[in-house]
Every structure is written in structure tokens, then in C-alpha cells.
N, C-alpha and C positions, 0 to 999 in steps of 0.2 A: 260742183254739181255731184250727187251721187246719182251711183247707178247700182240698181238691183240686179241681183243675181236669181234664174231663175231656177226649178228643181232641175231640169236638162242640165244647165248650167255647174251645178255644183256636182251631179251625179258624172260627168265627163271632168271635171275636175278631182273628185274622187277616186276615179279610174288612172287617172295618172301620176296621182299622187300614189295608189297602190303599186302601181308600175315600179317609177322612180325608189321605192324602197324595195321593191324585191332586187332590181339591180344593184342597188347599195349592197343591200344581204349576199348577192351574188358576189361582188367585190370582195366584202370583208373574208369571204367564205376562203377565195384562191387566197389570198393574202395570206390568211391563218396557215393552212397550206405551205404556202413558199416560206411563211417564217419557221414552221417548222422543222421542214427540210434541212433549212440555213442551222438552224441550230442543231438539230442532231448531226450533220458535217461538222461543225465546226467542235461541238464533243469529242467526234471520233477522231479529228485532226487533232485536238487538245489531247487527249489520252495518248495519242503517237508520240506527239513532242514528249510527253512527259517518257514514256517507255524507253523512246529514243536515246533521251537524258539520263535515265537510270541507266542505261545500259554503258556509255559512252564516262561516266566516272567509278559505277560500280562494277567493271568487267572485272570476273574472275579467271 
């Protein structure tokens, strides 16, 4: 059996399907965020090691 959908119907379906993606967007958004962080730490740890390593066979 089908059932129709009325305009109520799709206009509160509409609304939550807006919803549901701004929250996604809001997701992706921290995420971009925390991977950025992650990766400029881990640069500035990588650039240490490497100093660190220079330093520890080229000490003059």
C-alpha cells in the first residue's frame, strides 16, 4: 500500500533534514579544528626531533 505525503508532511521533513546537516557541518567543522591542531603539534614535535638529532651528531 502506498501512502502520500502531505505538504505539512514534507515541509517538517524538510526541517529536519536542514537540521541534520547543519549538525554534520558543525561536526566536520571541530574535526577540521582537532586535525589541525594534531598536525601542527606533530610538525613542531617533528622539527624538535630533527634539531634534537642535528644537534646530538653535529655538536661542535
Amino acid at each position: 500500500m502506498k501512502e502520500l505525503a502531505t505538504k505539512g508532511d514534507l515541509a517538517v521533513l524538510k526541517t529536519e533534514i536542514k537540521n541534520d546537516i547543519d549538525k554534520l557541518r558543525l561536526e566536520i567543522e571541530k574535526t577540521k579544528v582537532e586535525l589541525i591542531k594534531w598536525n601542527i603539534g606533530a610538525i613542531i614535535a617533528a622539527a624538535g626531533f630533527a634539531v634534537a638529532i642535528a644537534r646530538l651528531f653535529f655538536h661542535t
